[in-house]
C-alpha positions in Angstrom: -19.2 -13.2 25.5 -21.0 -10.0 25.7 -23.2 -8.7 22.6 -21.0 -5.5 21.0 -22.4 -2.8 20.9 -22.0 -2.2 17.0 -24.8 -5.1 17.4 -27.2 -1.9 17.9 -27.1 -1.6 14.4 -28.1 -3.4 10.9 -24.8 -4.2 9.5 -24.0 -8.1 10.2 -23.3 -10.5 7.6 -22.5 -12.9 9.4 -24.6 -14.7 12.7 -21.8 -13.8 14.6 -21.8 -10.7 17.1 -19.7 -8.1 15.8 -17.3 -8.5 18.4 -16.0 -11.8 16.2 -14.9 -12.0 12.8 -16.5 -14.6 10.5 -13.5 -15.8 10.1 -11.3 -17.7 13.2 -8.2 -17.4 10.4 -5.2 -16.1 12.9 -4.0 -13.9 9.3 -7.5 -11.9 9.4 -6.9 -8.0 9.3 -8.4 -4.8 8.6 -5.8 -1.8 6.9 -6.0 1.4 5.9 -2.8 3.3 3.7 -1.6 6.6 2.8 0.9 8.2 0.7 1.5 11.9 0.7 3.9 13.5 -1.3 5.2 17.0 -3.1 5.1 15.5 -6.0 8.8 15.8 -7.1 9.5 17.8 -3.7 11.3 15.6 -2.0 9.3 14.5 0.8 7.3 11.1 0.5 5.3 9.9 3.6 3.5 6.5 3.7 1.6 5.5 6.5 -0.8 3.2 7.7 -3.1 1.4 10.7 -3.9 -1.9 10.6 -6.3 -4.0 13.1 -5.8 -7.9 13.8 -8.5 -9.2 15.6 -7.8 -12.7 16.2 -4.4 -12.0 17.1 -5.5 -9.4 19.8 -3.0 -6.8 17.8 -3.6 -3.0 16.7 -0.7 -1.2 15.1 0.1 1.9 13.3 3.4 3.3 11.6 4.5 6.4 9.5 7.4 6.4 7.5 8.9 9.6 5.8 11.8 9.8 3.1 13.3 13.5 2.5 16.4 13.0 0.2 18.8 10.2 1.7 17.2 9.5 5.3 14.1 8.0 6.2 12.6 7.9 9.9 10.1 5.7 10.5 7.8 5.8 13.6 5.8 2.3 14.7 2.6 1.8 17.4 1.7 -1.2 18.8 -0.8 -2.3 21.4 -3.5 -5.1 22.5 -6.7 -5.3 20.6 -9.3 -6.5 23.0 -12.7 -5.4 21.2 -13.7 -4.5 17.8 -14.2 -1.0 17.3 -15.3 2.4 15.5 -12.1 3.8 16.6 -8.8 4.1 15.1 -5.8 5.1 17.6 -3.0 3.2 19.2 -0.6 5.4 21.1 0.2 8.6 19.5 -1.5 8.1 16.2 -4.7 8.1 15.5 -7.5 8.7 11.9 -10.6 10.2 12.3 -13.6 9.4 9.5 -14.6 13.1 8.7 -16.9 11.9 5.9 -16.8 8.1 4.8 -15.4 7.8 1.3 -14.3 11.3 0.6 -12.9 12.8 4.2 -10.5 11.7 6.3 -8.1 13.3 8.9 -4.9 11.1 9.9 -2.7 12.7 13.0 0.6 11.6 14.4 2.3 13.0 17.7 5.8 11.8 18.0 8.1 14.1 18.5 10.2 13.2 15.6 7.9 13.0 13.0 4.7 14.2 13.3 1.8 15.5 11.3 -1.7 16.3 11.3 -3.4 16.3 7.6 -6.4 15.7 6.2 -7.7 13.8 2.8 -10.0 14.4 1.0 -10.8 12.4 -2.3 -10.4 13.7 -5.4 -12.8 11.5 -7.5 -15.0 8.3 -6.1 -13.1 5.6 -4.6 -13.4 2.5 -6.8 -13.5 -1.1 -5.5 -11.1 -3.7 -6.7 -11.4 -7.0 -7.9 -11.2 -9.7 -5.1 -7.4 -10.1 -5.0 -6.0 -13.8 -3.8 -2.6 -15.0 -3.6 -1.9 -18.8 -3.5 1.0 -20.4 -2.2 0.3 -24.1 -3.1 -3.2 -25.2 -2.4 -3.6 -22.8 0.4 -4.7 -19.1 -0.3 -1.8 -16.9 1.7 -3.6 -13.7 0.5 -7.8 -13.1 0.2 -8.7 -9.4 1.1 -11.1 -6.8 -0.9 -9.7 -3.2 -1.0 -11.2 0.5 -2.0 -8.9 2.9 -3.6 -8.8 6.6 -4.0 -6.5 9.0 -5.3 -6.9 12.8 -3.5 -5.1 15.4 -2.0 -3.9 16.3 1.5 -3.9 19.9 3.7 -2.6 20.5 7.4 0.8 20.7 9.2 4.2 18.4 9.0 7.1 18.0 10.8 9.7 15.8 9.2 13.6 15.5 10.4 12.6 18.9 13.0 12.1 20.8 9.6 8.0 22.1 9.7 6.0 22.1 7.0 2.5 23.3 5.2 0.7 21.0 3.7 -0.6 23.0 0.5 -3.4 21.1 -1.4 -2.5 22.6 -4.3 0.5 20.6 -4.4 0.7 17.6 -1.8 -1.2 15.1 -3.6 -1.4 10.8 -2.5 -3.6 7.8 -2.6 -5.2 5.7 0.1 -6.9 2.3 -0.4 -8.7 0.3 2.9 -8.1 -3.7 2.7 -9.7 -6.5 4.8 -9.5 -9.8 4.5 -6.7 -12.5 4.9 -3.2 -11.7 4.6 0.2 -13.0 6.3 0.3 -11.3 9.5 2.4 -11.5 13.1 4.7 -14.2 13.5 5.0 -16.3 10.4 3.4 -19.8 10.3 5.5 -22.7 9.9 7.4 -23.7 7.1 5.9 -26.9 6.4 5.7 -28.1 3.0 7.4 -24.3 1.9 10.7 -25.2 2.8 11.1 -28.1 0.3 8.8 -26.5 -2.7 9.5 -22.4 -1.9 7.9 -20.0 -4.3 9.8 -18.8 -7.2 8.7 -15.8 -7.6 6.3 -12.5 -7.6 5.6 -9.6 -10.3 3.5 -7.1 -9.2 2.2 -3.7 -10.6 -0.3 -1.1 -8.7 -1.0 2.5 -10.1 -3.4 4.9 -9.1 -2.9 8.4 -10.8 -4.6 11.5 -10.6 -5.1 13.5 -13.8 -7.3 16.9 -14.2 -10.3 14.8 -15.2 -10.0 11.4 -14.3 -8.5 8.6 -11.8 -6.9 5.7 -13.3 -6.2 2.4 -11.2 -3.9 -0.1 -12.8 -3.3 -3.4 -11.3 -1.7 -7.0 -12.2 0.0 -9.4 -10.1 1.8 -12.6 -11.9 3.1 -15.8 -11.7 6.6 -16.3 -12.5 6.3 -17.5 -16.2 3.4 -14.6 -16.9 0.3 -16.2 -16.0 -1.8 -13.2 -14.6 -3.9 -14.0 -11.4 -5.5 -9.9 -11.2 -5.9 -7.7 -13.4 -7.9 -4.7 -12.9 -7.5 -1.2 -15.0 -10.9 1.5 -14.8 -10.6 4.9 -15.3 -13.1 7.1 -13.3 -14.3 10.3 -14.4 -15.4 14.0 -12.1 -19.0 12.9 -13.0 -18.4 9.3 -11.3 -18.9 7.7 -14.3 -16.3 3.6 -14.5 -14.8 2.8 -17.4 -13.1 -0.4 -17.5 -9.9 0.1 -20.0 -8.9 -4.0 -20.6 -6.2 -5.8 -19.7 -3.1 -3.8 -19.4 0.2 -4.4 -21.4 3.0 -3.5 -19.6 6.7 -2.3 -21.1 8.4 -2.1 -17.6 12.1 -1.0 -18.3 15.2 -1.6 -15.0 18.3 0.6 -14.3 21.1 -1.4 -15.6 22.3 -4.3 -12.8 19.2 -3.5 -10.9 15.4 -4.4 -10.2 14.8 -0.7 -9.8 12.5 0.3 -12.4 13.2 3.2 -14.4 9.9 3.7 -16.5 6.9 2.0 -17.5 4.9 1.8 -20.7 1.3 0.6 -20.0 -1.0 0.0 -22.6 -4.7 0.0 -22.0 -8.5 -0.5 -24.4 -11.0 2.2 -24.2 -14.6 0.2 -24.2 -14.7 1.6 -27.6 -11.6 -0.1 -28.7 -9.4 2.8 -29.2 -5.6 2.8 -27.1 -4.5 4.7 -24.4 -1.3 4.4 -23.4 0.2 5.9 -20.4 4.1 6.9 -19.8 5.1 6.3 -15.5 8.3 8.3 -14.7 9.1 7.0 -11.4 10.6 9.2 -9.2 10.9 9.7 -5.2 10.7 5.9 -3.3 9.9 4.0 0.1 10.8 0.5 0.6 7.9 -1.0 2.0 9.9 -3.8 3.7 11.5 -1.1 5.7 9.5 0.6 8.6 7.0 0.1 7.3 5.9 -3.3 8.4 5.4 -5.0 5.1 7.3 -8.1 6.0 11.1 -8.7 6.0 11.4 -5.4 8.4 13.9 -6.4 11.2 12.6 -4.1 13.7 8.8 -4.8 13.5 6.2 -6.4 10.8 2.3 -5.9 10.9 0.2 -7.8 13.6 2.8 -8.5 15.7 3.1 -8.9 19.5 5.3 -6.4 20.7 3.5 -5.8 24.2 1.4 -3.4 25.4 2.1 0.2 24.7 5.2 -0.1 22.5 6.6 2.2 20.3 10.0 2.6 18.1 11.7 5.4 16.3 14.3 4.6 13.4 16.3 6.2 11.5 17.8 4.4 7.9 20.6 5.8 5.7 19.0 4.9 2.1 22.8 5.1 0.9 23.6 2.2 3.9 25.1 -1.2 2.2 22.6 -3.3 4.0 19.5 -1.2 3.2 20.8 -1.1 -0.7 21.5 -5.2 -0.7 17.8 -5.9 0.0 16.3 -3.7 -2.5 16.0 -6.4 -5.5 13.7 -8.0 -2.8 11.3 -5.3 -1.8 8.2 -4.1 -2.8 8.8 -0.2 -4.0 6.7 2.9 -3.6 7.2 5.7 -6.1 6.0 8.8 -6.1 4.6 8.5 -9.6 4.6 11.4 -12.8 2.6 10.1 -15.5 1.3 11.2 -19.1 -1.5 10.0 -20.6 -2.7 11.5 -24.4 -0.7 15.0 -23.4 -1.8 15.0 -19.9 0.2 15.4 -16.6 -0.9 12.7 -13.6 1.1 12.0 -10.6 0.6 9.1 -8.0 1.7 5.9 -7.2 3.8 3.4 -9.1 4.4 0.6 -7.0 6.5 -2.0 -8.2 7.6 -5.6 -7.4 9.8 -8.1 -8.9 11.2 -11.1 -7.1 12.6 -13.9 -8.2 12.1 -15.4 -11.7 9.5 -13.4 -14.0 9.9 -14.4 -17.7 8.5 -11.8 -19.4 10.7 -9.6 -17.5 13.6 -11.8 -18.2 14.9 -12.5 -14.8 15.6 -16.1 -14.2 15.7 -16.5 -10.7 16.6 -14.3 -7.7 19.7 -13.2 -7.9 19.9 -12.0 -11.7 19.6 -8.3 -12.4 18.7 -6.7 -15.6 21.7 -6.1 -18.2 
């Protein structure tokens, strides 16, 4: 093996070239995400690029919802070396200025869109987030997150577009780590003792002042396994705001949430409590990769140079079916002590959650 030549410069932590990972784990990756939205507009893009080294794999899709129809555009290619770079096929980001600038540009012909980010407060770091399933960690990644907002061009269903700061708003975060990826791994010891379920919450808002990040992921009778809520202020300042209570509330024979309640601590001890309307959504488990896609999931081997272009009636008996089973993206209004936010509620509930009152998977809420 040849030395890399990001070996030129002081950033190993590991005595590995940095044409390895430190890891030989097939399920290692490297992400970024983006939403982009209107706010209650109408038009909700998510998109996202995602390395997997020791599968050989680099991938990219884009996936855009404008009332009833969502197209969804996928890249996928071999990785042979580690790079600075970020393209496969026709899509491509470009690092204007790490943490605060970034330009993300699509070329198909059916949805394309050049736009740029730029944060609106400091990105914030999470909390190591792991994911068991058994003895075995499925899930062990660090991620950044930032709310912001977007400018540039965008073509969506042949209708063009300006992309108006003022009003298209989104968050990002960057993962790496270990996370299920390509084909799936054998069953093994799964198919007798499957999990029973997954609650999961993630919130980034963007008020006037301040960015709030809410997260918490539990086990099926409650027990919390992360929990992170900071709020962070114009002047960078982090506050952490305790562990969030959550009063999640479902449309009637559903797992479609309809609001949320979420309770947080000041460090001084005093409440805040903020009100998520959810509004606009993309299933994540359609076009865009995040497992249980038919057409394509991330990291896997679909050839060199492949690319594929769908189109998805959201009214569609099968696409409605699977929705109890998906991880949701909302674009997200929120108020918080009289304030207006908008962002992200993304949402989760599979299978039994007690608090929640679902007893397995194939209950909905009364």
């Amino acid at each position: 093996m040849k030395p890399h030549k990001l070996d030129e410069y002081p950033i190993h932590q590991a005595p590995l070239s940095m044409a390895r990972t430190a890891t030989s784990d097939r399920n290692f990756y490297d992400r970024n995400y983006f939403n982009a939205h209107n706010r209650d507009g109408g038009t909700f893009l998510v998109t996202g690029f995602g390395v997997y080294p020791n599968l050989g794999v680099v991938d990219a899709f884009a996936t855009a919802r404008r009332g009833d129809k969502q197209i969804a555009v996928r890249f996928s290619d071999a990785y042979d070396e580690r790079d600075t770079e970020s393209q496969v096929g026709d899509y491509r980001i470009e690092v204007i200025e790490p943490l605060e600038k970034v330009r993300v540009i699509c070329e198909h012909e059916q949805l394309s869109f050049d736009i740029t980010w730029e944060g609106s407060f400091e990105a914030v770091l999470e909390e190591l987030h792991i994911n068991m399933e058994g003895p075995r960690p499925i899930l062990e990644a660090t991620r950044f997150a930032q709310v912001g907002t977007w400018s540039g061009t965008m073509s969506v269903f042949g209708e063009d577009m300006d992309v108006d700061p003022s009003l298209w708003l989104g968050s990002r975060d960057r993962s790496w780590g270990i996370r299920p990826s390509g084909d799936p791994d054998p069953a093994g010891r799964r198919a007798d003792e499957p999990r029973e379920g997954h609650w999961w919450t993630y919130v980034p808002l963007r008020f006037d002042d301040y960015m709030l990040v809410i997260i918490a992921q539990e086990d099926p009778d409650g027990f919390r396994t992360l929990n992170h809520a900071t709020r962070v202020f114009e002047d960078g300042r982090v506050e952490q705001l305790g562990w969030p209570r959550f009063e999640t509330t479902y449309i009637s024979g559903t797992r479609m949430p309809k609001g949320a309640r979420i309770h947080l601590t000041t460090p001084r001890g005093e409440p805040l409590v903020v009100d998520v309307e959810p509004q606009t959504f993309v299933n994540l488990h359609r076009g865009c990769g995040y497992g249980g896609d038919p057409d394509w999931t991330h990291g896997q081997w679909k050839g060199r140079d492949w690319s594929l272009v769908t189109e998805t009636d959201l009214n569609s008996p099968d696409y409605v079916q699977m929705l109890p089973y998906s991880t949701l993206d909302h674009v997200a209004r929120a108020t918080c002590n009289g304030q207006e936010g908008w962002g992200l509620y993304e949402h989760a509930a599979l299978g039994r959650h007690d608090p929640s009152g679902f007893t397995g998977w194939v209950d909905m809420a009364p």
